[in-house]
C-alpha angles and dihedrals in degrees: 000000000000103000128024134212132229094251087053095049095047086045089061098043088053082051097064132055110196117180107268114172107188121180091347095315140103114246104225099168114028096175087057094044106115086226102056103033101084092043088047081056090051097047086053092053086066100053095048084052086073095061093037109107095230099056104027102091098040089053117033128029137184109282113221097213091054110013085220121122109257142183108278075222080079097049117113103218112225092165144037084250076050093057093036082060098051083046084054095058090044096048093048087054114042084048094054089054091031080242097297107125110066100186103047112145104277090058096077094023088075092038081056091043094052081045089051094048098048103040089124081081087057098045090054089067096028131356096200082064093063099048094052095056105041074054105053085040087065086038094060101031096048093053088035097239133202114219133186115201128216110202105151141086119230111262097257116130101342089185090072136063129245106263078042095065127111093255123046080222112037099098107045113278139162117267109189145324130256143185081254104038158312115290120206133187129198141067136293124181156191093068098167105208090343089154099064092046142097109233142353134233117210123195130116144228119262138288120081125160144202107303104019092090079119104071086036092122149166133170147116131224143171126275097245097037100148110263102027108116117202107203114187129215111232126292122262092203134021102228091249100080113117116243089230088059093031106029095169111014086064097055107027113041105141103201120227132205160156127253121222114195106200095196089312119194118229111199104235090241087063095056116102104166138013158154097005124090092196102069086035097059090043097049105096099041089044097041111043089241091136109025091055099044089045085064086061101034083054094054089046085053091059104045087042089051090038087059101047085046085060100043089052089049094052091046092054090040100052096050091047102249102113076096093066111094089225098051092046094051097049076050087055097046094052101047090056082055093062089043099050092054088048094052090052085045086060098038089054091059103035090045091053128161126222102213121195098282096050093259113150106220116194119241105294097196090050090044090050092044086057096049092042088053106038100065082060110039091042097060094042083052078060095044089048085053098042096058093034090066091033116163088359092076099067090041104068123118125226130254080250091069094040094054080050099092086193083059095039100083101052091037085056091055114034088036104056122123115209128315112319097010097108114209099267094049096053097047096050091055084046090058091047091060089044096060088050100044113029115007118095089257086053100047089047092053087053097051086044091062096041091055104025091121103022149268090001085207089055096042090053096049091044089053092045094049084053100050093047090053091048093039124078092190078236087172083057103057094035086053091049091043089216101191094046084056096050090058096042088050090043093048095057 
């Protein structure tokens, strides 16, 4: 089939009815749910983008082994034009949902892809494995799928291992084997809008320890497989909320949740690890499965802190205080931010690697930089925003006022920005940089990017470890002339 349309997408969400319990209650339409209906809209933007004539040919391209138009998400990059043109797919995206949506389709497609690539890792252990997966990657690329992904245990003691909890089942583990299939119990999470996707991706970062063989684990299935539970936080909007009031939170909510796996059969042919700690903890170093996704997460990030660069200048520049020195100078802080991650973005694809199988990596050391810096310099663009509006944005009437023609004359005149920003105009923009910076959706899309890749101390100590075992301090010892020293000191 190669892409699909909008249309397409929304048709096979209406066919499935995976269990969704949202606020206490089982989701039996999800297409009809006030909360997902906008998102689902949204989703389906994305897919038309690939048969609209401005975008098509940046972002898909005719695949050799089908002849069929596919996702350039799918495309295994060989070259640096091969990079640009998955950049081309992520950009397009992130743009079209101002980055706020962090698991749109082109995220786990290239998870899937790096898994595709690499399968030989998985055959060493099990052939079967890599199978499997070389198999599911033409599955989902040739009917153009959405996955969600659970990698995550639930926060329980975090201070013990799997196989160490409470409950033999409360993170997710393998049950037993059958002639069908393995069936598994426990809980995964963060399944970001799981509940409005095709199918889900479960592994897990790595860790495991001795004993927990049980809960090393790797499959795919699809979103309604009877048994998996999706349970839903807590909304951050209702689905009624005007987009005047609301310009972002109504169109862009991305559902979060937890997955609950009552003794789940996975089919054998969707089972891509098991049973062995030794290939699970390997899997991301040995798979891609971090260094190729970061490439996309770090261009969502962009355009995500572009936009909340922008949002903070017009702001400023609306009220009349981009004048002030102090407030210039946080601005300009904020703009270098976004070109500096630019700048990294660049230096990843045009310092590429070429690994064994001719696969062309983007920069590690630039991809890690980004991640290491996003979760701070997005939440200081917040912070700039926040006390750039200050008071006023708590202050801001409704589109309900403003329709009230008793209400319009003294909103015309108390609510006025500078010279030449009317009432209405200025409010709205207001209630942009709410959304973004105080309202629940905002707050949930700042701790997002704090955490997007984990605990931010842990991943820093983790990337400097790393530097300090791949780098000699040549400069250093070349500074200290360390063999000239040792004579002179000899020699007195």
């Amino acid at each position: 089939m190669g892409i699909r349309t909008g249309a397409q997408y929304i048709d096979a969400l209406k066919s499935r009815q995976p269990e969704i319990w949202l606020g206490g209650r089982k989701i039996t339409n999800v297409f009809e749910e006030k909360v997902f209906q906008q998102p689902i809209l949204e989703i389906a933007k994305l897919y038309d983008m690939q048969h609209d004539p401005a975008y098509q040919e940046k972002i898909t391209h005719i695949c050799e082994e089908t002849g069929e138009r596919i996702s350039n998400a799918f495309l295994i990059p060989k070259s640096y034009e091969d990079l640009v043109a998955r950049r081309e797919v992520f950009e397009a995206f992130a743009k079209a949902t101002f980055g706020l949506m962090g698991r749109t389709p082109d995220f786990l497609n290239v998870v899937v892809t790096s898994l595709f690539h690499n399968a030989s890792f998985l055959d060493y252990y099990n052939e079967q494995w890599g199978k499997n997966i070389r198999d599911y990657y033409r599955y989902i690329r040739d009917n153009d799928l959405f996955l969600t992904h659970a990698i995550i245990n639930p926060q329980n003691d975090r201070s013990k291992a799997s196989h160490e909890q409470q409950d033999l089942f409360t993170h997710l583990g393998a049950v037993k084997e059958t002639p069908d299939g393995l069936v598994v119990k426990g809980a995964k999470m963060l399944a970001t809008l799981s509940p409005i996707t095709d199918e889900v991706i479960v592994y897990s970062f790595p860790g495991f320890k001795p004993g927990d063989e049980r809960y090393a684990l790797a499959f795919a299935l699809p979103i309604d497989t009877p048994g998996l539970r999706i349970l839903c936080r807590e909304a951050m909007q209702d689905g009624t909320r005007s987009v005047f009031d609301h310009p972002l939170a109504s169109r862009f909510e991305e559902m979060d949740a937890v997955l609950i796996f009552n003794d789940v059969l996975i089919p054998w042919n969707r089972v891509f690890l098991y049973n062995n700690i030794e290939a699970a903890n390997l899997l991301y170093p040995k798979t891609g499965i971090a260094q190729q996704p970061a490439h996309q997460s770090g261009v969502r990030g962009l355009v995500k802190l572009q936009f909340a660069t922008e949002v903070a200048c017009k702001v400023a520049d609306a009220i009349g205080v981009d004048g002030y020195l102090n407030v210039q100078e946080s601005l300009g802080e904020l703009v270098q931010s976004v070109e500096s991650i630019r700048a990294l973005l660049r230096t990843s694809e045009y310092e590429y690697t070429i690994n064994k199988k001719g696969e062309a990596l983007p920069n590690e050391t630039a991809l890690e930089t980004i991640r290491g810096l996003l979760p701070k310099m997005y939440p200081r663009a917040i912070e700039v925003m926040q006390t750039i509006g200050a008071g006023g944005l708590l202050m801001s009437p409704t589109g309900a006022d403003f329709a009230n023609l008793e209400l319009r004359e003294d909103l015309n005149r108390y609510y006025g920005g500078r010279e030449g920003v009317p009432a209405v105009d200025r409010v709205h923009l207001f209630k942009l940089a709410w959304d973004l910076c105080g309202e629940a959706f905002g707050q949930r899309l700042l701790q997002y990017e704090r955490y997007y890749t984990g605990d931010p101390i842990r991943k820093r100590a983790i990337f400097y470890n790393s530097y300090k075992r791949s780098h000699s301090f040549a400069m250093v010892d070349a500074a200290l002339n360390t063999e000239a020293k040792k004579k002179e000191v000899t020699n007195s």
